[in-house]
C-alpha positions in Angstrom: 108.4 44.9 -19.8 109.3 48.5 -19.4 112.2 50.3 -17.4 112.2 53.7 -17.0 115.3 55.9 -15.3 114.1 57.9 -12.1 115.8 60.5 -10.7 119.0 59.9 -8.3 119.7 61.5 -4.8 123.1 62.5 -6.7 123.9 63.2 -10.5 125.7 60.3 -10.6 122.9 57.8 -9.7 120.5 56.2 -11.9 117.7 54.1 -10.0 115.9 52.5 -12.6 111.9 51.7 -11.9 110.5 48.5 -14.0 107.1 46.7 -14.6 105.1 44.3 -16.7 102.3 42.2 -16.9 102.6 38.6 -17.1 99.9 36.1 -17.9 99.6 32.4 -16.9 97.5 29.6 -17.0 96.3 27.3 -14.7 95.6 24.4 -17.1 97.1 22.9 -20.3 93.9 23.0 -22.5 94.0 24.4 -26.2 91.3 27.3 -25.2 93.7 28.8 -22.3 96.9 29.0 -24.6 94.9 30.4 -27.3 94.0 32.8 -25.1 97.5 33.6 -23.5 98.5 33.5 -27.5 96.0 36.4 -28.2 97.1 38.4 -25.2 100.4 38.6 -26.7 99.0 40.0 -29.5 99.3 43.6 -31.2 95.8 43.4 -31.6 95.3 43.0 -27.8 97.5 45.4 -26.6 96.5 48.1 -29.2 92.4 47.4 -28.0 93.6 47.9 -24.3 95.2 51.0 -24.9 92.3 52.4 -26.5 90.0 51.5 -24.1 92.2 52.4 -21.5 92.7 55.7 -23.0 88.9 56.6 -23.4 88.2 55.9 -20.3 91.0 57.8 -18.2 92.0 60.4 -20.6 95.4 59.0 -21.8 98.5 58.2 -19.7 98.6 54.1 -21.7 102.4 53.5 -22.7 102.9 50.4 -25.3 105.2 49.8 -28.0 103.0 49.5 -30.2 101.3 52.3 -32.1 97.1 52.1 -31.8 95.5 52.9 -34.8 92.7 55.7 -35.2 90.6 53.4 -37.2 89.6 51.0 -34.1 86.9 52.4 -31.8 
């Protein structure tokens, strides 16, 4: 989850914009919570974003940091 401040109408307001991503399954079998287990994952977030950022040029915001030894 991240929540970023936006910019108010007047000094004193402070909308706040939020997002996420979510997975779920639709089954209780080992396979799907092993994969809902990796996609909560450094490893998994830290592959997206460099993927991501190949392929657009940037903008991919995690809290984790990617390291330069993955390609």
């Amino acid at each position: 989850m991240f929540a970023f401040y936006l910019p108010g109408v007047k000094a004193t307001d402070h909308p706040v914009e939020g997002g996420g991503e979510f997975n779920l399954a639709f089954s209780d079998r080992p396979e799907g919570e092993a994969f809902q287990t990796y996609l909560s994952t450094d490893t998994w977030a830290n592959n997206k974003a460099t993927i991501s950022s190949k392929a657009t040029g940037g903008g991919w915001i995690s809290a984790n940091k990617v390291s330069t030894s993955r390609t």
